[in-house]
MIVO-950301 format. One record per atom (N, C-alpha, C): residue number from 1; x, y, z. Coordinates in steps of 0.2 Angstrom, whole numbers, always signed. Layout:
BEGIN
NUM:X:Y:Z
...
//
This chain:
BEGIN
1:-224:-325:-809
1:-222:-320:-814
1:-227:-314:-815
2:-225:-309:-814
2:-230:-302:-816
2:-233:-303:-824
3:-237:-299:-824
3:-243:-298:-831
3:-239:-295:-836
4:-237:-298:-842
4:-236:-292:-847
4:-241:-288:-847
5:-236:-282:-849
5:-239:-275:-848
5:-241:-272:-856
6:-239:-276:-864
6:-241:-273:-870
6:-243:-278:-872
7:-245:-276:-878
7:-244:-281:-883
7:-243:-277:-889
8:-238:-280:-895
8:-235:-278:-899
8:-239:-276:-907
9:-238:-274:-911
9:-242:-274:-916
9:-238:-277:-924
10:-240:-278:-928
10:-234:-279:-933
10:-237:-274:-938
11:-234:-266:-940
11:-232:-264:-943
11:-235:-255:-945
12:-242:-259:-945
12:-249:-252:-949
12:-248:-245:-943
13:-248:-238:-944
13:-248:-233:-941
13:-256:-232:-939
14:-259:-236:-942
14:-267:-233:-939
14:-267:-238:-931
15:-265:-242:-931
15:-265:-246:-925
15:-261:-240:-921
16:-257:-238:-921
16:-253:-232:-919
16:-258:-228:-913
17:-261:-222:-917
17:-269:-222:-918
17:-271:-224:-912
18:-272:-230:-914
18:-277:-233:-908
18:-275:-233:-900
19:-270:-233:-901
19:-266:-235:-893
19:-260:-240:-892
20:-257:-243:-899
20:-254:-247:-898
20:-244:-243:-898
21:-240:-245:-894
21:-235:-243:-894
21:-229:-245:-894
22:-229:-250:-899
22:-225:-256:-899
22:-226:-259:-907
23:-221:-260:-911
23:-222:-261:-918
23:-217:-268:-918
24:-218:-273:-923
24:-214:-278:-926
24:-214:-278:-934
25:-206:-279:-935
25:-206:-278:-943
25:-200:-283:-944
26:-198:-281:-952
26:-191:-285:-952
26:-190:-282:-959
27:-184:-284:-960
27:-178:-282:-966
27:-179:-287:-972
28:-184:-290:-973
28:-186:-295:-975
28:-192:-293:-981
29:-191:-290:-987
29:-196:-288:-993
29:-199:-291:-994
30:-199:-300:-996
30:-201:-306:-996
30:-209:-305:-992
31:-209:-303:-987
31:-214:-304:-983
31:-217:-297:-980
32:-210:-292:-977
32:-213:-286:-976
32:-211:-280:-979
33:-215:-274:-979
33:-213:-268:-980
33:-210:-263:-975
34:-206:-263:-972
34:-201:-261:-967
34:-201:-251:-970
35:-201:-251:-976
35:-200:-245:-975
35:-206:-240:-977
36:-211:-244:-976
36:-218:-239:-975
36:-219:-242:-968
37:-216:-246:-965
37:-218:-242:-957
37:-214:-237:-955
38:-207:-235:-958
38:-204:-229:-957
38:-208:-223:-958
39:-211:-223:-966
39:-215:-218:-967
39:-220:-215:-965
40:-222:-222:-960
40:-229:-221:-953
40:-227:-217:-948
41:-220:-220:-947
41:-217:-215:-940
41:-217:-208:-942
42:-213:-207:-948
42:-214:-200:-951
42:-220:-196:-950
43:-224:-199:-951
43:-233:-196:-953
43:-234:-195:-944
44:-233:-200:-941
44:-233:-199:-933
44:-230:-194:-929
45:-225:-192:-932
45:-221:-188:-927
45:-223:-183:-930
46:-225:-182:-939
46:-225:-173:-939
46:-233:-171:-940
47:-237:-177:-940
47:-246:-174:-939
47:-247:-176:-934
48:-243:-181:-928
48:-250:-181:-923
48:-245:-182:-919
49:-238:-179:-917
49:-234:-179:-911
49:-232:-182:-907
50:-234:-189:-911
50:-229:-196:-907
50:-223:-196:-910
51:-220:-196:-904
51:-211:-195:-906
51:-210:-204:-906
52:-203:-203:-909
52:-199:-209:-909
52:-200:-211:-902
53:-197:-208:-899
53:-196:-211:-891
53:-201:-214:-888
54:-208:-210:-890
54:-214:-216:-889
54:-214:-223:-892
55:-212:-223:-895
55:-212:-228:-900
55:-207:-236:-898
56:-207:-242:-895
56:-205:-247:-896
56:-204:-250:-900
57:-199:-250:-906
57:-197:-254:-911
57:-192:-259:-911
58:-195:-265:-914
58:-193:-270:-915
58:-191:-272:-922
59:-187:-274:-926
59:-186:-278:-932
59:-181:-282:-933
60:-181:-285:-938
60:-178:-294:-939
60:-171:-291:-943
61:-166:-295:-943
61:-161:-297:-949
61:-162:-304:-951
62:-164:-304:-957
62:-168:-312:-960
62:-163:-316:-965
63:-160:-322:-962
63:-156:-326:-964
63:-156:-325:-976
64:-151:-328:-978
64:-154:-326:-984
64:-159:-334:-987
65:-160:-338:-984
65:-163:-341:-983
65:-170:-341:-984
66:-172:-333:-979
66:-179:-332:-980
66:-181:-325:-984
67:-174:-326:-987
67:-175:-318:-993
67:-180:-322:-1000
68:-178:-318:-1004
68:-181:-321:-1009
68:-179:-316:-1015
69:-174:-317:-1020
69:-169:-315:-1026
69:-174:-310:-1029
70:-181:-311:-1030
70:-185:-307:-1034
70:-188:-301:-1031
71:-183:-299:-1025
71:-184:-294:-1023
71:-176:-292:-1017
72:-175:-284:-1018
72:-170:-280:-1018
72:-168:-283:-1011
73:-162:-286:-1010
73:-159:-290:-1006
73:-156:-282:-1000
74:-157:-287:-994
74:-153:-279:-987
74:-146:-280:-988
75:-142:-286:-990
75:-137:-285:-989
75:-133:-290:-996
76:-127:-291:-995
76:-123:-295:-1000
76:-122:-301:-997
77:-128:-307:-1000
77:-129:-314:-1000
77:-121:-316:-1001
78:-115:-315:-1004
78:-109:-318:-1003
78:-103:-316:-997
79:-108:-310:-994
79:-101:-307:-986
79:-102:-311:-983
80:-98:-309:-976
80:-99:-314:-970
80:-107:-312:-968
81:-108:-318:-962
81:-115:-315:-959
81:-113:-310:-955
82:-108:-309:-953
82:-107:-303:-949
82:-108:-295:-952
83:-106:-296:-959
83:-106:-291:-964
83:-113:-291:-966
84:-116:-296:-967
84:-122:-296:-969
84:-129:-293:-966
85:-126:-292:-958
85:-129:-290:-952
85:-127:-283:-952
86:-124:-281:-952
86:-122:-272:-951
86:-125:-271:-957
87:-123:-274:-962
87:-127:-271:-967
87:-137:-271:-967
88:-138:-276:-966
88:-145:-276:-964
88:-147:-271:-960
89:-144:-272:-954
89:-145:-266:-949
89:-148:-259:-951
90:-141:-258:-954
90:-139:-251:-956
90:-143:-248:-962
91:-148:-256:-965
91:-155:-255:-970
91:-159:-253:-967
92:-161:-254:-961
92:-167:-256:-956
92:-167:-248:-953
93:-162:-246:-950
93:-160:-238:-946
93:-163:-232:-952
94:-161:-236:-959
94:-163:-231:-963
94:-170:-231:-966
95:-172:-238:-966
95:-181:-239:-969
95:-185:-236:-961
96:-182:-236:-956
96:-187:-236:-950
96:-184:-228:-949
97:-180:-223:-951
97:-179:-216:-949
97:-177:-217:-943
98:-173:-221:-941
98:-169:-220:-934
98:-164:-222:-931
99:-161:-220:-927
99:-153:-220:-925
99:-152:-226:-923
100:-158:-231:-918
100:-156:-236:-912
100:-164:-239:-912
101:-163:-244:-912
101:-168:-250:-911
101:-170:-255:-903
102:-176:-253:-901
102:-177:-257:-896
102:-176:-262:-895
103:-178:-266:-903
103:-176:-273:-901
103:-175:-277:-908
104:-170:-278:-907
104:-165:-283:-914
104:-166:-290:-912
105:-168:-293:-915
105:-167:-300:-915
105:-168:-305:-924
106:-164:-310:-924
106:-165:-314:-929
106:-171:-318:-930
107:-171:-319:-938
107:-177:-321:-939
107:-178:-328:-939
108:-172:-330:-937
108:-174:-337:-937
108:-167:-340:-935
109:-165:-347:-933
109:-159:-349:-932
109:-154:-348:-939
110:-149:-348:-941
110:-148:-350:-946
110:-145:-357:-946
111:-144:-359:-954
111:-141:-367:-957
111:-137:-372:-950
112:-130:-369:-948
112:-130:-373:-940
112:-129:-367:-936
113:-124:-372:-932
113:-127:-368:-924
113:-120:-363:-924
114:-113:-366:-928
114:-108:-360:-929
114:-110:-354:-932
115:-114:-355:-938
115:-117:-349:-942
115:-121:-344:-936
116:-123:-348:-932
116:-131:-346:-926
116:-127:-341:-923
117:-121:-342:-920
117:-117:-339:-914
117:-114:-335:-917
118:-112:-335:-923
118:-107:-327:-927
118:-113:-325:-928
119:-117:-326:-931
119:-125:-320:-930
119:-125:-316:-924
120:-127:-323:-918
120:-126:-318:-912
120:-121:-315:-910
121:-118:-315:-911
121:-109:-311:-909
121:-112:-305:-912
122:-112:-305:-918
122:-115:-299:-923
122:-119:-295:-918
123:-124:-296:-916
123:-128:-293:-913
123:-129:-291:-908
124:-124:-296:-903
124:-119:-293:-895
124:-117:-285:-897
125:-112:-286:-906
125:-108:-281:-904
125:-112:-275:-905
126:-118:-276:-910
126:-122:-267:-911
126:-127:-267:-904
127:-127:-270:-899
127:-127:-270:-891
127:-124:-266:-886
128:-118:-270:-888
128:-112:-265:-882
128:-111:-259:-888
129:-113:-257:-895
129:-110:-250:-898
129:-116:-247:-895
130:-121:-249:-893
130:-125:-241:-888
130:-132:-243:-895
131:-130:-246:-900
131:-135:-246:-905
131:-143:-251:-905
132:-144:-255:-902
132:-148:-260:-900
132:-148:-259:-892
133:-155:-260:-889
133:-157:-260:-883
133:-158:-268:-880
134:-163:-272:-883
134:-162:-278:-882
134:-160:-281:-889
135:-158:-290:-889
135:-157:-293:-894
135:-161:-300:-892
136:-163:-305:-899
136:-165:-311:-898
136:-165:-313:-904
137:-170:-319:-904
137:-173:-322:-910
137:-177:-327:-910
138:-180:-328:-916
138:-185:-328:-917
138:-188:-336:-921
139:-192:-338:-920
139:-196:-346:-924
139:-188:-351:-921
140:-188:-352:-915
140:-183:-355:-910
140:-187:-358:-907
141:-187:-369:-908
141:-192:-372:-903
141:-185:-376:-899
142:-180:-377:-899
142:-176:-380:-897
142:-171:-375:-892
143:-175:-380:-886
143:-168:-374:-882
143:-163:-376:-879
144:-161:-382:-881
144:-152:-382:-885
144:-150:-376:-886
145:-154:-372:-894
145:-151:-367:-897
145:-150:-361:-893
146:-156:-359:-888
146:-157:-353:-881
146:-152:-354:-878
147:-148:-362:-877
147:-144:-363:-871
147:-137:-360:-873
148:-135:-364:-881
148:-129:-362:-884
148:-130:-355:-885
149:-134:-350:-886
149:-134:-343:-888
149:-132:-341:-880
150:-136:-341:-876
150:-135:-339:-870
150:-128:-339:-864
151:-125:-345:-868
151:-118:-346:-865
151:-115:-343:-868
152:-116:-337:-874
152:-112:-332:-875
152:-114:-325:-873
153:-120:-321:-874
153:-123:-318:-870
153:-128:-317:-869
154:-131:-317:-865
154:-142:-319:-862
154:-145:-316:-871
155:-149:-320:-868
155:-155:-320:-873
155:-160:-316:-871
156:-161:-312:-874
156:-168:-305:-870
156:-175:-307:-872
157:-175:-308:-880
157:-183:-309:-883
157:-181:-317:-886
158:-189:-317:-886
158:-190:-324:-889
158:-196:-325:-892
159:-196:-326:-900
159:-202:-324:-904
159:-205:-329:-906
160:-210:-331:-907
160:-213:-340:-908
160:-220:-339:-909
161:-220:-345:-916
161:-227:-348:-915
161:-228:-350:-908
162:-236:-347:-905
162:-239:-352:-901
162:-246:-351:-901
163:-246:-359:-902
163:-253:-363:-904
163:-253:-369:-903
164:-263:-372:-905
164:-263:-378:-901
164:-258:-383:-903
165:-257:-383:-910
165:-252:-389:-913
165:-245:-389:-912
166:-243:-383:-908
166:-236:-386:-905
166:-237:-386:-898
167:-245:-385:-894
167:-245:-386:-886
167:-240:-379:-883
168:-242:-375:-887
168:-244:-367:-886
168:-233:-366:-882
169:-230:-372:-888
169:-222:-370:-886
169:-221:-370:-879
170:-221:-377:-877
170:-221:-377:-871
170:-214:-377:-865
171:-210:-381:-871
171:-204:-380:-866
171:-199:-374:-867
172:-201:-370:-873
172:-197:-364:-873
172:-200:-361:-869
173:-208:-357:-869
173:-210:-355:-864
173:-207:-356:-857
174:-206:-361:-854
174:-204:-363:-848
174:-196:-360:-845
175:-192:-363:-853
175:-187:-359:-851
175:-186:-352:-850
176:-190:-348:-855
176:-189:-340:-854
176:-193:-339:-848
177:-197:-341:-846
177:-199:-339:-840
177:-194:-341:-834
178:-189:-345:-834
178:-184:-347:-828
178:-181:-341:-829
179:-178:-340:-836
179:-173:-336:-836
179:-174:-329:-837
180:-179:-326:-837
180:-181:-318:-837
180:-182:-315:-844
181:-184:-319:-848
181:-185:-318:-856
181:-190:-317:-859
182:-191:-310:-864
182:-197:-307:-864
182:-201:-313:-870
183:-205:-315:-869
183:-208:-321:-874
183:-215:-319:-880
184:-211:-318:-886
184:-218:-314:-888
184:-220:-321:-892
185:-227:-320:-892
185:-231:-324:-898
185:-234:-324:-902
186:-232:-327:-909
186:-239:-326:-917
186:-240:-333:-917
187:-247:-330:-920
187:-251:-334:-920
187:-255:-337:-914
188:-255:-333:-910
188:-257:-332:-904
188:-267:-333:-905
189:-271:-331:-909
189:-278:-332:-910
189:-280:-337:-915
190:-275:-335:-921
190:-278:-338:-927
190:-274:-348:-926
191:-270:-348:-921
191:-267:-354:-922
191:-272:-356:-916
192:-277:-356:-911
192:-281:-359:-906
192:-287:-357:-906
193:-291:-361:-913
193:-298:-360:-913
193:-301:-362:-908
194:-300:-369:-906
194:-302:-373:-900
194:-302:-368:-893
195:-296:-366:-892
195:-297:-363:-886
195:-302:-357:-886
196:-302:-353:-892
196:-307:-347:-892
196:-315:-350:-891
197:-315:-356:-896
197:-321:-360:-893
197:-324:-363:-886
198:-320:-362:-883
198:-320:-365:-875
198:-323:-364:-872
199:-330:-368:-869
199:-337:-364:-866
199:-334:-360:-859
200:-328:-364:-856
200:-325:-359:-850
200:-323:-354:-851
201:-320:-353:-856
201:-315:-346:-858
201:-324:-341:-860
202:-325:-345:-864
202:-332:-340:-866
202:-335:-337:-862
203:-335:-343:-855
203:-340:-340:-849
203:-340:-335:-845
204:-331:-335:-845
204:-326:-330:-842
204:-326:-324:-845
205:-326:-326:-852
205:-325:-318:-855
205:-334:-315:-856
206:-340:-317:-856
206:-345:-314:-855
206:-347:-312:-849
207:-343:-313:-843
207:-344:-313:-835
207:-339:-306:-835
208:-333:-305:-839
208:-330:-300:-840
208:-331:-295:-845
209:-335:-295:-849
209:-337:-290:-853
209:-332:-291:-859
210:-327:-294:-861
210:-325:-296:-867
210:-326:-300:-872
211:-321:-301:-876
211:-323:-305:-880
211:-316:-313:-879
212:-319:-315:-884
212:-314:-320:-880
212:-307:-322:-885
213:-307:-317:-890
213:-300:-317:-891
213:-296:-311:-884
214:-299:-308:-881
214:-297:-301:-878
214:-295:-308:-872
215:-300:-311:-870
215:-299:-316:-864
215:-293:-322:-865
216:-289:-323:-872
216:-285:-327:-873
216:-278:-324:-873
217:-278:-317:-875
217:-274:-312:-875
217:-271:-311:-866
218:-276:-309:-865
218:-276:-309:-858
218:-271:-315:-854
219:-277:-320:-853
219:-273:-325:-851
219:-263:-329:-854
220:-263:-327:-859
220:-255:-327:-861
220:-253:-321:-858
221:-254:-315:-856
221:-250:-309:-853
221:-248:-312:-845
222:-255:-317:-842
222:-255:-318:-837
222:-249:-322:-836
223:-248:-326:-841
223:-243:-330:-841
223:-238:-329:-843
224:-235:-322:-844
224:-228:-318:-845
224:-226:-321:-852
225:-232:-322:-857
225:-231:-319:-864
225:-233:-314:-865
226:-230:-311:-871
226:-231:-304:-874
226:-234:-305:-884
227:-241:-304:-881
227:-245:-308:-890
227:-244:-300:-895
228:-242:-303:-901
228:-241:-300:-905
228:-250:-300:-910
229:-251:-294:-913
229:-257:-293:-915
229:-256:-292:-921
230:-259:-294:-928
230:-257:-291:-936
230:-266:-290:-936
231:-272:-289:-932
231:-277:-287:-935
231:-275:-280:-938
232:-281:-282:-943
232:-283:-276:-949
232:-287:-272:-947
233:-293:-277:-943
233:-298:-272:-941
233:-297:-268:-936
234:-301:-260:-939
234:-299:-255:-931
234:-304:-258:-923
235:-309:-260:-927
235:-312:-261:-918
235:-308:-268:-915
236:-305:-272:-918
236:-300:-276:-916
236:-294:-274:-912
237:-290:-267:-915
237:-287:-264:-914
237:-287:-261:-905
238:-294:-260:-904
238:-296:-254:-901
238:-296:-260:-893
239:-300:-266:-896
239:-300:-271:-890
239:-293:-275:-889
240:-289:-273:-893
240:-283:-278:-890
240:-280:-271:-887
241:-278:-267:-890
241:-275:-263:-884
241:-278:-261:-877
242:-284:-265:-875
242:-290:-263:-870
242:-286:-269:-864
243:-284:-274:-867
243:-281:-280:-865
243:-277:-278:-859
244:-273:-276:-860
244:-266:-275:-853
244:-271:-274:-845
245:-275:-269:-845
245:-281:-266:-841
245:-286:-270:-841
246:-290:-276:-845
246:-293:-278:-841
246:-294:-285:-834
247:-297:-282:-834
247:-300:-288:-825
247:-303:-294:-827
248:-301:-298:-827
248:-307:-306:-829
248:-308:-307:-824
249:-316:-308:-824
249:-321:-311:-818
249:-321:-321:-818
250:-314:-321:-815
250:-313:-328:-812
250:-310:-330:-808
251:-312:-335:-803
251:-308:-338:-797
251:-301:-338:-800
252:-296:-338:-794
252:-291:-339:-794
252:-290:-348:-800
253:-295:-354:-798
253:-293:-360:-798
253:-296:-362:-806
254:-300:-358:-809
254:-303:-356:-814
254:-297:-353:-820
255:-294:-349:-817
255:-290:-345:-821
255:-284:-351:-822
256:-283:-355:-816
256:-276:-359:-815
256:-277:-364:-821
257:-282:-368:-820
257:-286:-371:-825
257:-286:-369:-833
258:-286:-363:-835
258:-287:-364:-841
258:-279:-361:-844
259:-278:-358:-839
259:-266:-356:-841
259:-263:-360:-839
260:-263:-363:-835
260:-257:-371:-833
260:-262:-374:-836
261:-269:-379:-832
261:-268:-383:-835
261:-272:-386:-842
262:-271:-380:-847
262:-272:-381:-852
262:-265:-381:-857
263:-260:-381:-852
263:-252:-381:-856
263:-252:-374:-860
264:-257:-370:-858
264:-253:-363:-863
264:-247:-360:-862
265:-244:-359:-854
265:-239:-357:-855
265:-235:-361:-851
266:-238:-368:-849
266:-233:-371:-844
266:-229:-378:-846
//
């Protein structure tokens, strides 16, 4: 499988700034602010002439599940989840100032797998309307649920903890890589201290001039994930968008070693 070529960022304009061009968010107040990254876009396009169209956006429709009452709900908790979806949307197009979203996907499976499939329907159709480029979903370790969604229409993203304590998602990973599915990952550094620790990985990424969150980064793009970033810090910033271009000074058997056989992405 070829190298992923980005890595994403969840939300801040100053990452912008740095080089990143790739955004995650979601519809979801409980957790995010969706429409100050609109705001960011704004500030982008009319002071420093990053247009939309540079810009890869991605955000969530979040089950009401993972809403929370004491804050201003996107849609009507008693519609259908169909209804509850266009209406989410149609929140998201307005907090993010934009007509069409790179990538839509669910925040989570919902309650069963009937509820899961009219979601995804929902999300088919703002697909074939021209309004959505990809669709997926997201916190998915069961790929039952990838098989029964994709028996209706392909699964494009696939968004997941990966870390040591679930063996870095190992059979979902395997299936999106069968099936052509962009695989993005959180918790991607703060979920593998051990591996950051790794005298190998260290020795690799001092032989290469990084650091060895840059060198774990790395090695999951090698393995056709795509890591999501929420650093705060700009020099953090500056080093992961350095990621896609860099070169690690490693044997081929050395590299095979710490991505297979360390079960990161296999």
């Amino acid at each position: 499988m070829a190298a992923v070529k980005k890595i994403i960022y969840g939300t801040a304009w100053r990452a912008v700034l740095h080089g990143f061009r790739a955004i995650d968010t979601a519809c979801q107040p409980k957790h995010y602010r969706e429409d100050l990254v609109g705001e960011a876009l704004l500030t982008l396009q009319k002071q420093h002439g990053i247009q939309r169209a540079d810009i890869f956006i991605q955000t969530k429709y979040t089950p009401i599940g993972g809403q929370t009452r004491s804050k201003p709900l996107p849609y009507d908790p008693e519609a259908s989840i169909t209804e509850q979806i266009r209406a989410s949307f149609a929140k998201s197009l307005s907090n993010l100032h934009t007509t069409y979203l790179d990538s839509y996907i669910l925040h989570s499976p919902l309650p069963t797998l009937e509820e899961t499939l009219e979601a995804w329907a929902a999300l088919g159709a703002l697909q074939d309307a021209g309004h959505v480029r990809a669709i997926g979903v997201s916190n998915t370790y069961d790929v039952r649920v990838l098989e029964a969604l994709a028996a209706v229409r392909p699964v494009q993203v696939v968004q997941n903890r990966w870390h040591e304590k679930n063996h870095w998602d190992r059979e979902v990973c395997a299936y999106c890589r069968q099936h052509g599915i962009e695989y993005q990952s959180f918790w991607t550094l703060s979920g593998s201290p051990s591996l950051l620790a790794n005298p190998e990985l260290v020795d690799i990424a001092n032989a290469s001039g990084c650091t060895p969150a840059q060198a774990v980064f790395k090695f999951a793009m090698l393995g056709g994930v795509t890591p999501l970033s929420g650093t705060t810090d700009e020099t953090h910033m500056v080093e992961s968008v350095a990621v896609p271009a860099l070169e690690l000074k490693a044997s081929s058997t050395e590299l095979e070693g710490l991505v297979w056989g360390r079960n990161l992405v296999s």
